[in-house]
C-alpha positions in Angstrom: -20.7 -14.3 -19.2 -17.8 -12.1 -20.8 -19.4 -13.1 -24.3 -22.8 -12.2 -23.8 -21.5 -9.0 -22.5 -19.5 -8.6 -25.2 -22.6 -8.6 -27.6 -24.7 -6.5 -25.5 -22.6 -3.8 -25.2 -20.0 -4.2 -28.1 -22.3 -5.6 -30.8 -25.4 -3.9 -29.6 -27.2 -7.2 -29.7 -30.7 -7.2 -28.0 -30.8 -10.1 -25.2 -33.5 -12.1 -27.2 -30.9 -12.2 -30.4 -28.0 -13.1 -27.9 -30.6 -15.9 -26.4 -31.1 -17.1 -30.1 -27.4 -17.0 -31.0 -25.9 -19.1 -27.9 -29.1 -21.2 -27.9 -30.3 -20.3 -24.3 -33.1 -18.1 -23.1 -33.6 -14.8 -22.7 -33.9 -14.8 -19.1 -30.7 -16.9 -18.8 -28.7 -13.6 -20.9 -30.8 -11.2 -18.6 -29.0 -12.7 -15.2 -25.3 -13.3 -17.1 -25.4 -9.7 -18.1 -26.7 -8.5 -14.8 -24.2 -10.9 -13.0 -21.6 -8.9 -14.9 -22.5 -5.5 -14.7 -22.3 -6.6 -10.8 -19.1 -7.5 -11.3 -17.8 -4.7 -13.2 -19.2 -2.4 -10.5 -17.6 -4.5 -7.4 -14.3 -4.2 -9.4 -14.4 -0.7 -10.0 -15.3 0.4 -6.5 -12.7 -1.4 -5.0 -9.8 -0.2 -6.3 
């Protein structure tokens, strides 16, 4: 999850060339990224 993040947001990678690179599909990058932001957010707020 922390590397396809990493090339969304870092890299600016679309989630079809992230899906291509780690040799999954695209839906499968769409929930790890969403999964993450999720997690980001749940950290953030609960400090």
């Amino acid at each position: 999850m922390k590397r396809i993040f990493e090339f969304n947001k870092l890299e600016n990678l679309s989630n079809k060339e992230i899906a291509a690179l780690m040799k999954v599909f695209d839906k499968t990058v769409r929930n790890k990224l969403s999964n993450a932001l999720k997690t980001i957010k749940l950290k953030i707020t609960t400090r």
